[in-house]
KOLVEX-781496 format. One record per residue: residue number from 1; residue in three letters; chain; y, z, x negated of N, C-alpha, C, O in turn. Coordinates in steps of 0.02 Angstrom, whole numbers, plus 50000, padded with zeros to 5 digits. Each point is the difference from the previous one (the first is absolute). Example, Ala and Ser with C-alpha at 12.3 -4.5 7.8 and 13.67 -1.06 7.14 Angstrom:
KOLVEX-781496
ATOM   dopa   vexdo   lomi    n.c2    n.c3    n.c1   ca.c2   ca.c3   ca.c1    c.c2    c.c3    c.c1    o.c2    o.c3    o.c1
ATOM      1     ALA      A   49716   50390   49340   50059   50000   50045   50060   50000   49955   49999   50033   49948
ATOM      2     SER      A   50054   49931   50070   50059   50003   49958   50055   50037   50039   50055   50008   49975
end
This chain:
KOLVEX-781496
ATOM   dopa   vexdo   lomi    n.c2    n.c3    n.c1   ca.c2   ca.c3   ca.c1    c.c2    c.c3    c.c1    o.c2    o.c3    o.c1
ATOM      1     UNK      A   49276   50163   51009   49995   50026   49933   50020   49947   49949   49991   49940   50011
ATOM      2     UNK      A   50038   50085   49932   50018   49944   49965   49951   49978   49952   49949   50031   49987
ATOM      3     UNK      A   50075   49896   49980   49943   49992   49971   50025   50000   49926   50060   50000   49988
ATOM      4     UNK      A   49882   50001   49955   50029   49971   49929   49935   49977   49977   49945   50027   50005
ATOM      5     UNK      A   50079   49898   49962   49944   49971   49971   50023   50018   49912   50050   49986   49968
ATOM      6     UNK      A   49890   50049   50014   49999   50006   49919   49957   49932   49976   49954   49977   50034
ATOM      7     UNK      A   50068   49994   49905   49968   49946   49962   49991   50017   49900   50035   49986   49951
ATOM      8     UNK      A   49928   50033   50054   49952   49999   49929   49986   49937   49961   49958   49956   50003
ATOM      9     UNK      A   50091   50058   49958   50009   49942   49962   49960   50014   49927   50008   49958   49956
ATOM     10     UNK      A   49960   50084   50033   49960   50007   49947   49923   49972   50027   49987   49994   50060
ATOM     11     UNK      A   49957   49985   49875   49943   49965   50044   49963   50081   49986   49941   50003   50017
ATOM     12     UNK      A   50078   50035   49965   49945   50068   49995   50034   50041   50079   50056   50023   50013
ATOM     13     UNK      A   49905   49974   50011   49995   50036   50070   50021   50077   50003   50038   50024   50043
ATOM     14     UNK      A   49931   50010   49904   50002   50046   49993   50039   50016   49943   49989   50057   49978
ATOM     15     UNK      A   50047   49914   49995   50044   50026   49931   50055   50028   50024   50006   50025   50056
ATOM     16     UNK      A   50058   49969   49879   50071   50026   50000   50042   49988   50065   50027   50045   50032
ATOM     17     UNK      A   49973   49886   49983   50017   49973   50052   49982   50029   50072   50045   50008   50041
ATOM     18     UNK      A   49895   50008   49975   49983   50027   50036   50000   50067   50022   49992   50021   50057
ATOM     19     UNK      A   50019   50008   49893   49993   50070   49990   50095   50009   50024   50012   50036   50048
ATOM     20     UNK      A   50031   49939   49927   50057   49983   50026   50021   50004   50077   50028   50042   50035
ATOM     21     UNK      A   49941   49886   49976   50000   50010   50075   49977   50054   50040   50031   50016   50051
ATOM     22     UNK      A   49905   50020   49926   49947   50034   50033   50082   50053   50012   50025   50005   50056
ATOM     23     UNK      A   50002   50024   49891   50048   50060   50014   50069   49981   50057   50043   50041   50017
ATOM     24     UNK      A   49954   49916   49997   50062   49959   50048   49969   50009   50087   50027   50021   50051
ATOM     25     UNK      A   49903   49952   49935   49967   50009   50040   49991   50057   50040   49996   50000   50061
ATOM     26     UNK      A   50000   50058   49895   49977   50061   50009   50072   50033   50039   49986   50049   50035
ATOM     27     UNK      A   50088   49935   49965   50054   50006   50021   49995   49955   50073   49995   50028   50054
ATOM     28     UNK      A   50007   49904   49938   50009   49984   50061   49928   50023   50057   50004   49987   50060
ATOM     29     UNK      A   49938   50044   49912   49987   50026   50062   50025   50057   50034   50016   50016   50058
ATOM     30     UNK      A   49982   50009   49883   50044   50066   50024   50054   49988   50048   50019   50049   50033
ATOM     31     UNK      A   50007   49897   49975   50079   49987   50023   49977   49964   50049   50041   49959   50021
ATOM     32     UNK      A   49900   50042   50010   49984   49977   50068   49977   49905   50008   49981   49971   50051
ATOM     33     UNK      A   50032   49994   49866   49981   49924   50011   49940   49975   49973   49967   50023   49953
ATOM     34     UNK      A   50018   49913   50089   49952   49982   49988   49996   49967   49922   50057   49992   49977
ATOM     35     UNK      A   49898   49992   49985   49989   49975   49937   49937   49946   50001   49949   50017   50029
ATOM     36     UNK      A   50055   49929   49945   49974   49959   49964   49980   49966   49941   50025   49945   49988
ATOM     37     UNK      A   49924   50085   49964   50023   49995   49933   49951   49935   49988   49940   50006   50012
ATOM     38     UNK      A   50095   49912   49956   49959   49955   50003   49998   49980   49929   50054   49989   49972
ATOM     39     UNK      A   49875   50005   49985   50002   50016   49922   50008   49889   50006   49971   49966   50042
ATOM     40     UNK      A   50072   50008   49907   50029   49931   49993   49963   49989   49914   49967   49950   49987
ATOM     41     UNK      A   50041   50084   49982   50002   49981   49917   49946   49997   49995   49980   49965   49954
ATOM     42     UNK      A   49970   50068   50087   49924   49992   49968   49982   49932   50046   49939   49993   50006
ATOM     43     UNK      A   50109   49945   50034   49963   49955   50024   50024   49943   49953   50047   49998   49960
ATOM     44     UNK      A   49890   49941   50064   50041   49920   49963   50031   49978   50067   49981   49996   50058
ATOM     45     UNK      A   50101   49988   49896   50054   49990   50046   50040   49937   49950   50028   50004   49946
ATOM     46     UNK      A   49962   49946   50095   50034   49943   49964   50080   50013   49995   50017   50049   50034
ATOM     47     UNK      A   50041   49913   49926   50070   49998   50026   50015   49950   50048   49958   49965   50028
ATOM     48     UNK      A   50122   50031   49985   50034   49957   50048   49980   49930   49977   50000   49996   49939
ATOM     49     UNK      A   49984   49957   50087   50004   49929   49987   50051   49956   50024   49994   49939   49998
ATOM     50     UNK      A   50060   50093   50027   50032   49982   50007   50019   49944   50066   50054   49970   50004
ATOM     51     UNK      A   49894   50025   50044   49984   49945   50042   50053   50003   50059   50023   49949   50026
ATOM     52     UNK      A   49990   50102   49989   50026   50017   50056   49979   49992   50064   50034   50005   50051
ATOM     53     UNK      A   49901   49981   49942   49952   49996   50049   50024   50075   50082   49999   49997   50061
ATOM     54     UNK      A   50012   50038   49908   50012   50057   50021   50066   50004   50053   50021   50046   50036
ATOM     55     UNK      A   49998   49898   49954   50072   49991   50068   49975   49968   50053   50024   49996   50056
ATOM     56     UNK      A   49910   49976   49916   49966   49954   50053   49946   50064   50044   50004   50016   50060
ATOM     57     UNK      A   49963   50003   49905   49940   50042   50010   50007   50079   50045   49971   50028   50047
ATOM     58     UNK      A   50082   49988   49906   50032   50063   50004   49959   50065   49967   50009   50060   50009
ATOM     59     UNK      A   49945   49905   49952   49968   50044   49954   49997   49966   49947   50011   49939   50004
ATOM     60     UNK      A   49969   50102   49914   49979   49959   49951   49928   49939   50014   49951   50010   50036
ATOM     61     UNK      A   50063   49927   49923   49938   49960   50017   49937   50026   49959   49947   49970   50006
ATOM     62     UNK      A   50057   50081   49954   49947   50027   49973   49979   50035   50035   50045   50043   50004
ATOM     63     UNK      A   49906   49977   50036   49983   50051   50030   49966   50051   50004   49949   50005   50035
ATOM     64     UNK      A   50089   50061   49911   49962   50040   49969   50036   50082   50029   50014   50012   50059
ATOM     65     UNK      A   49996   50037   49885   50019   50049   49998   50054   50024   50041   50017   50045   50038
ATOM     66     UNK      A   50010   49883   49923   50089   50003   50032   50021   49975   50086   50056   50011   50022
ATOM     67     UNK      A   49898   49960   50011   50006   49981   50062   49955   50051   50042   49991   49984   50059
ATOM     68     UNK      A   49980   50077   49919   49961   50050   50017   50047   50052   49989   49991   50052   50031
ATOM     69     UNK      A   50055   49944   49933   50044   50064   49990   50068   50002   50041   50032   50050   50016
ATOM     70     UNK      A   49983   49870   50000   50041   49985   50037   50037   50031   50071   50059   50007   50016
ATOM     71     UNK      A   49869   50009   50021   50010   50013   50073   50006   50072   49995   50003   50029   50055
ATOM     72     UNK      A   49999   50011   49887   50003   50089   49975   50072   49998   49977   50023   50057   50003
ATOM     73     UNK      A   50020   49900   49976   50018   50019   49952   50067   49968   50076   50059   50010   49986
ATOM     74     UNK      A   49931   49963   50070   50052   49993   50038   49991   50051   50048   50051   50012   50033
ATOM     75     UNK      A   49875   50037   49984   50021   50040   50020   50036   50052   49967   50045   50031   50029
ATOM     76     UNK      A   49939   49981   49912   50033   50068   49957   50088   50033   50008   50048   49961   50002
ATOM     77     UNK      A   49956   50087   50000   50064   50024   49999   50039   50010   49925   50060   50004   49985
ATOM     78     UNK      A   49892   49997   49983   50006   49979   49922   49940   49997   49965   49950   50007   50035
ATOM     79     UNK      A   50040   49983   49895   49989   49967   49942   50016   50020   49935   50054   49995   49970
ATOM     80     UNK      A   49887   50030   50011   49975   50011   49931   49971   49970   49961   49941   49984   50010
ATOM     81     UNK      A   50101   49996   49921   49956   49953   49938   49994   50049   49938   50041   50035   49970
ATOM     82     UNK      A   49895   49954   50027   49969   50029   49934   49995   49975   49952   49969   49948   50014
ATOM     83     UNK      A   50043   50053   49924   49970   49961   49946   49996   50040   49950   50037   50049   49994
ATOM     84     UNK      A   49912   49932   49959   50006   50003   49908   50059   49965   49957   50039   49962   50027
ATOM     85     UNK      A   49963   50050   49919   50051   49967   49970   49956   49969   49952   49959   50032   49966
ATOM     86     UNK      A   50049   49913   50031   49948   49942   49956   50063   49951   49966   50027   49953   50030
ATOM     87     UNK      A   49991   50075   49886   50056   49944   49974   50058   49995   50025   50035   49950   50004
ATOM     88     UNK      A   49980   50121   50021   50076   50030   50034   50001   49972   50073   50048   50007   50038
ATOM     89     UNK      A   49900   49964   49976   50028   49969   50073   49930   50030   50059   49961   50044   49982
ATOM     90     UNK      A   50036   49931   50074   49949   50043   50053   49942   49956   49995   50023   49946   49980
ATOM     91     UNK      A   49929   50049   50026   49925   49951   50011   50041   49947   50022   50051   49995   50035
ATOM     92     UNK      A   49907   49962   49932   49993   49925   50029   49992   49981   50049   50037   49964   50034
ATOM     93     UNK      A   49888   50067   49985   49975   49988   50054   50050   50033   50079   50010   49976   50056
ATOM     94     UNK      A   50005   50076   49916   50040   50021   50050   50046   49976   50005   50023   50019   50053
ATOM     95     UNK      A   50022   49936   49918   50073   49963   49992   49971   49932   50038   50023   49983   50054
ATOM     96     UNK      A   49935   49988   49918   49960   49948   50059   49996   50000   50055   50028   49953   50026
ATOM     97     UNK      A   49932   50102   50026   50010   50031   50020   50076   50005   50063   50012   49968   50052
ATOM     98     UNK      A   50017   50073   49921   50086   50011   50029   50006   49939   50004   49987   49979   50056
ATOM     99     UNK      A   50032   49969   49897   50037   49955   50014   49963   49963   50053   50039   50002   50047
ATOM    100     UNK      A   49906   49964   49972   49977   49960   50047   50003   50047   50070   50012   49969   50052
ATOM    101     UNK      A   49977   50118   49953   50009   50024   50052   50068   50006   50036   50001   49992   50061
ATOM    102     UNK      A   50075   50027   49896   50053   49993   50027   50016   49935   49995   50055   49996   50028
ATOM    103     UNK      A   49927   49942   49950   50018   49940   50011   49979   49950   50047   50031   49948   50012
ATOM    104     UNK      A   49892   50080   50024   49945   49960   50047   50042   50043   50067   50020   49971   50051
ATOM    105     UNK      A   49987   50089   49937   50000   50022   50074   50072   49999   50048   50051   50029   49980
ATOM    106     UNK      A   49947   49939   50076   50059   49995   50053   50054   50042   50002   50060   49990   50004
ATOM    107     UNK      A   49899   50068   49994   50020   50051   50050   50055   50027   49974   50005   49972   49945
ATOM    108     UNK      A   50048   50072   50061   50052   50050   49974   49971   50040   49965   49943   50013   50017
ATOM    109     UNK      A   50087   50026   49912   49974   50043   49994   50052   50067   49996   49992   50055   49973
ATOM    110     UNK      A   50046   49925   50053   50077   50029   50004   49987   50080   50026   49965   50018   50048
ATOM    111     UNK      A   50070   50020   49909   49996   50074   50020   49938   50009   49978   49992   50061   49994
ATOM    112     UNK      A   49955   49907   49991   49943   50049   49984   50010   50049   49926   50030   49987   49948
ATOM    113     UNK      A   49943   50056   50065   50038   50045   49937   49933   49984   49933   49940   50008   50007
ATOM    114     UNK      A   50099   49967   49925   49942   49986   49946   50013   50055   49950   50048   50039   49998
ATOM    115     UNK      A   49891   49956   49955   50032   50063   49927   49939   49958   49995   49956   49978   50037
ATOM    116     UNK      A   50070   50020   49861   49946   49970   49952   49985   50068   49970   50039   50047   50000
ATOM    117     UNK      A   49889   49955   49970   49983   50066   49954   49962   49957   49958   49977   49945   50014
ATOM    118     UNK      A   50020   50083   49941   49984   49959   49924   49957   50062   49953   50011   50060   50011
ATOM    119     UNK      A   49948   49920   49944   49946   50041   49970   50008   49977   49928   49988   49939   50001
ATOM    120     UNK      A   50022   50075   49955   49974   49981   49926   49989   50049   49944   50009   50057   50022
ATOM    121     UNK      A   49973   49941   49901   49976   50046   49980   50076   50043   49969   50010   50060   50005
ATOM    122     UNK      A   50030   49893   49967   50061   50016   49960   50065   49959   50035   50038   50024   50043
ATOM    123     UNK      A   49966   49913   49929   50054   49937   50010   49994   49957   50077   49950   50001   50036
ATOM    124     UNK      A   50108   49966   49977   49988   49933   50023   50016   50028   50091   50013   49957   50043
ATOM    125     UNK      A   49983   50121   49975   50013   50022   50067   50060   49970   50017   49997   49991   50061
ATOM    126     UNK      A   50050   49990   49919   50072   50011   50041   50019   49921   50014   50049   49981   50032
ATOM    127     UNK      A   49891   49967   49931   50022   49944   50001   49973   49966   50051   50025   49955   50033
ATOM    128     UNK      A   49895   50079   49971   49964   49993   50051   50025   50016   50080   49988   49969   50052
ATOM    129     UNK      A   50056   50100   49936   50004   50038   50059   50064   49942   50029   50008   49990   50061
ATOM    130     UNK      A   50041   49969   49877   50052   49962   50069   49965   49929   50014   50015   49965   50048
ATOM    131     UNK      A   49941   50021   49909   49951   49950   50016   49969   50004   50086   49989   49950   50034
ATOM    132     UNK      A   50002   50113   49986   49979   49970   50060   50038   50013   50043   50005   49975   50056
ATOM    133     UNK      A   50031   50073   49915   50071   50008   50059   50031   49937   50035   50002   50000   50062
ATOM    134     UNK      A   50018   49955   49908   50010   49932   50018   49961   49968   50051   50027   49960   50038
ATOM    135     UNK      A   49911   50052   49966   49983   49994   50072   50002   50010   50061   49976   49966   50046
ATOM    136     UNK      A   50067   50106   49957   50022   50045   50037   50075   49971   50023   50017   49990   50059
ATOM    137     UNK      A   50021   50002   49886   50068   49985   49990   50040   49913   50048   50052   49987   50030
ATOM    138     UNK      A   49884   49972   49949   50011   49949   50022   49974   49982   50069   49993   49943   50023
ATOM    139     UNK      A   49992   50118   50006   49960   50010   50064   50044   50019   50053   49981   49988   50057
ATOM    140     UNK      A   50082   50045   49933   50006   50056   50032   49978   50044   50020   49999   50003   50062
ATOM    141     UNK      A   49977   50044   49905   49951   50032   49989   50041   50081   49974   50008   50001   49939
ATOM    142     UNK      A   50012   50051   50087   50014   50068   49966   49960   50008   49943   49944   49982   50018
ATOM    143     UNK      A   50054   50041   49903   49991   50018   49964   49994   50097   50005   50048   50037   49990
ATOM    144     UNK      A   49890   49985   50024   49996   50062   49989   50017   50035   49931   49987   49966   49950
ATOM    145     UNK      A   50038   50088   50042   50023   50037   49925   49951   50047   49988   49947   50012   50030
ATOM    146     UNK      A   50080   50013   49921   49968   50071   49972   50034   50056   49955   50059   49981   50003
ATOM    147     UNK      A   49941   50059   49970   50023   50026   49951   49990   49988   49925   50011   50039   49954
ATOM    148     UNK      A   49971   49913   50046   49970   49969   49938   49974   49918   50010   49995   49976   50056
ATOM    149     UNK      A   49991   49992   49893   49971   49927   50008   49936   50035   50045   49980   50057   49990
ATOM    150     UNK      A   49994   49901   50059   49924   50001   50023   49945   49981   49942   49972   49945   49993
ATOM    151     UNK      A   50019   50113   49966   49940   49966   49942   49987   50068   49986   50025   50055   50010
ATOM    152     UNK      A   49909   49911   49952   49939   50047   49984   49989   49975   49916   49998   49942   49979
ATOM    153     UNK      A   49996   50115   49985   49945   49988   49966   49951   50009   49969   49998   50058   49979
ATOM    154     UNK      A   49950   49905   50004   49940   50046   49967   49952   49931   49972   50014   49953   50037
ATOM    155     UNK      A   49949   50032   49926   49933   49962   49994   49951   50026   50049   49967   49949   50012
ATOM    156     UNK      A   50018   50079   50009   49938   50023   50051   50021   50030   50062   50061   50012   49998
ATOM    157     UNK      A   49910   50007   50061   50025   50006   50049   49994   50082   49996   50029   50032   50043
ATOM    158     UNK      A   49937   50000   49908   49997   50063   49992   50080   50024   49952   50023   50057   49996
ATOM    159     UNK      A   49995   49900   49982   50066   49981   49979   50054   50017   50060   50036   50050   50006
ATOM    160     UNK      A   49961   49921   50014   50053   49986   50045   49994   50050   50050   50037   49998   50049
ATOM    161     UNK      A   49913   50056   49943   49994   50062   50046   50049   50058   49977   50038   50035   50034
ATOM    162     UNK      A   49949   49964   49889   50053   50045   49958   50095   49972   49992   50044   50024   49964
ATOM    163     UNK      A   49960   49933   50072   50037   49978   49973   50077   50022   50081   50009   49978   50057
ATOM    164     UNK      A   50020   50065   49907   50009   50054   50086   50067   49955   50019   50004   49970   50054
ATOM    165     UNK      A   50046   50029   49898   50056   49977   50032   50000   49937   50027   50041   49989   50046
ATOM    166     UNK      A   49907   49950   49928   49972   49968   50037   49969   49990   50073   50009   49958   50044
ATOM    167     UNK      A   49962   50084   49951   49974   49998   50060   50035   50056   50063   49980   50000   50059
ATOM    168     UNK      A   50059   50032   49921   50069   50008   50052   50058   49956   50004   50041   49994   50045
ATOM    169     UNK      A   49956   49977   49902   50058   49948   50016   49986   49955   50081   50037   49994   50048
ATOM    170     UNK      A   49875   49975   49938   49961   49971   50071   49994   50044   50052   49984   49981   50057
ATOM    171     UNK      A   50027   50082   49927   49998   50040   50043   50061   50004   50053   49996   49999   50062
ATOM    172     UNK      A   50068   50006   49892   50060   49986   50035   50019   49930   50017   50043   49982   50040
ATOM    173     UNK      A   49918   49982   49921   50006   49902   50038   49977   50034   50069   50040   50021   50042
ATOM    174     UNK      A   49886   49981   49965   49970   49994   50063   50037   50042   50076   49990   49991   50060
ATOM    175     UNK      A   50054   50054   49902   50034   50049   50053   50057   49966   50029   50011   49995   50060
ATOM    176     UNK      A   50035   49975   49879   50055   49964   50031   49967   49937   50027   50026   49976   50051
ATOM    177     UNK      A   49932   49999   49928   49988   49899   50052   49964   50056   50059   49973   49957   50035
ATOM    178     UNK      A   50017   50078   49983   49982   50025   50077   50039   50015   50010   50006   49987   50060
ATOM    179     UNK      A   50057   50047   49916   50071   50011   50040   50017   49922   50037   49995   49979   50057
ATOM    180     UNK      A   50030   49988   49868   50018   49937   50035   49971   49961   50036   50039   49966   50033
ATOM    181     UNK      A   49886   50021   49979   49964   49970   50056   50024   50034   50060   50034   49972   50043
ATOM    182     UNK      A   49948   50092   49959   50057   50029   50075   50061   49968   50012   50012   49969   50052
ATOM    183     UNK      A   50031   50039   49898   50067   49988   50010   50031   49937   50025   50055   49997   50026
ATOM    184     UNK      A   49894   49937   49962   49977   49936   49997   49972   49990   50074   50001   49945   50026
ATOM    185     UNK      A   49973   50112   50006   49969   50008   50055   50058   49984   50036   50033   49951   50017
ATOM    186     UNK      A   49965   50103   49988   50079   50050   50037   50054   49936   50008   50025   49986   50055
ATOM    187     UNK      A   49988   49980   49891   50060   49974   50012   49974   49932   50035   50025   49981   50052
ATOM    188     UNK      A   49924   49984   49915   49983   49954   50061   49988   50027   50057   50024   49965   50044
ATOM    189     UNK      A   49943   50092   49980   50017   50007   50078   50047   50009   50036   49995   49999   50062
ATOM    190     UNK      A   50060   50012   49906   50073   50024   50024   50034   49917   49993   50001   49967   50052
ATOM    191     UNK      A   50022   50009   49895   50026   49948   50004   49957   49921   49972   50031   49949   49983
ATOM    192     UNK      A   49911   50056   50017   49985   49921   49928   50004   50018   49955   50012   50056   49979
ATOM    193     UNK      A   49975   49874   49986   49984   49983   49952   50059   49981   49969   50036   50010   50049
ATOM    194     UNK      A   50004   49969   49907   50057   49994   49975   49983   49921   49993   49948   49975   49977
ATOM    195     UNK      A   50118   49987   50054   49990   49935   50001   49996   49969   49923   50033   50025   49955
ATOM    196     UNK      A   49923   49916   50034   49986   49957   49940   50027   49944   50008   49987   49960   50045
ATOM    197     UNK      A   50065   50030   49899   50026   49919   50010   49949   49961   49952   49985   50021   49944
ATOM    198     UNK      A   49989   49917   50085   49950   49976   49959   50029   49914   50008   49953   49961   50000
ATOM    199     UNK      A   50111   50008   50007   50006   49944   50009   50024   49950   49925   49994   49940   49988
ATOM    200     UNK      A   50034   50120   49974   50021   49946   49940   49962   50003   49954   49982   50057   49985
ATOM    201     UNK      A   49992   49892   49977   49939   49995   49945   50017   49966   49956   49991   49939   50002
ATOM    202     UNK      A   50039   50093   49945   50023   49959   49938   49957   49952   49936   49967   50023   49954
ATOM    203     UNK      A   50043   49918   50058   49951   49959   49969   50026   49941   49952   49972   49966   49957
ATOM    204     UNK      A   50085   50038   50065   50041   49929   49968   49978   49944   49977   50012   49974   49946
ATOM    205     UNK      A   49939   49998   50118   49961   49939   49975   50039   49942   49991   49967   49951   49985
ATOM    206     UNK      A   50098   50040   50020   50010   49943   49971   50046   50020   49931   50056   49987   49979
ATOM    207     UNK      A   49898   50043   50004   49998   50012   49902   50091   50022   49976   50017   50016   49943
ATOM    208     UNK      A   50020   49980   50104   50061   50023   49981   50021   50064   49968   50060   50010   49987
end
């Protein structure tokens, strides 16, 4: 069965954000996969320090959220980020977060299929929504679509219940990233993984 880890990037458990996911959710069971919904914004989550401790370790040297989410997030067949929009961009805490988890961990995350969904009352969705795309992007990572941006909006989560084309837009996210997790299936069992060239690393340390 496949898997998807959802991440709640709002610290209200139960708000916009959630209420978001909850409707994505409600599709991929239907569609036969497993779900994981792990709430991030409501924890204290330091940023990167930059140590690189993590080439040594093979986990972050902090050992919190993000080295607990780790061993989910390499089984997953894909990946869901949630957030609010706080000052046009996604939580803090949740951007903390991402960066020490795709930067601490070894593993590939290649082919896993991602989609960002984003919550706010009015402004600031679309800046947020390529804000985390980029995590996805620099991953190799498929980018799931929709018929619309993946966003919601409302101030309250009773908000975001009325709010219809919204919440079919997640509706049709959640339908196509279960297509493509199949399809992602399928083709790694037939042929692999599509080879990664990872040998040239542009740095130009001698300042030229």
């Amino acid at each position: 069965m496949a898997k998807i880890l959802l991440l709640n990037g709002s610290p209200r458990n139960d708000g916009c954000t959630a209420t978001a996911l909850a409707e994505m959710i409600s599709v991929f069971e239907a569609e036969g996969m497993e779900t994981e919904l792990l709430p991030v914004g409501s924890r204290a989550i330091r940023g990167c320090a930059s140590c690189n401790r993590c080439e040594e370790l093979g986990e972050c040297v902090f050992d919190d959220l993000v080295n607990e989410t780790a061993p989910k997030l390499k089984e997953a067949d894909g990946l869901v980020i949630g957030s609010p929009v706080y000052y046009g961009s996604p939580n803090g805490t949740l951007l903390s977060f991402l960066d020490r988890l795709f930067y601490s961990t070894p593993f590939s995350k290649q082919m896993k299929v991602g989609a960002a969904v984003v919550s706010c009352r009015r402004g600031g969705n679309t800046a947020s929504f390529d804000v985390l795309n980029k995590y996805f992007t620099i991953s190799g990572m498929p980018v799931a679509s929709s018929t619309y941006w993946n966003q919601v909006h409302g101030f309250t989560a009773a908000d975001v219940k009325k709010d219809a084309e919204g919440l079919q837009t997640l509706r049709n996210l959640a339908r196509n990233m279960a297509f493509l997790i199949r399809a992602v299936a399928a083709e790694r069992e037939a042929h692999g993984l599509p080879v990664m060239e990872r040998e040239a690393f542009t740095s130009f340390p001698d300042g030229k």
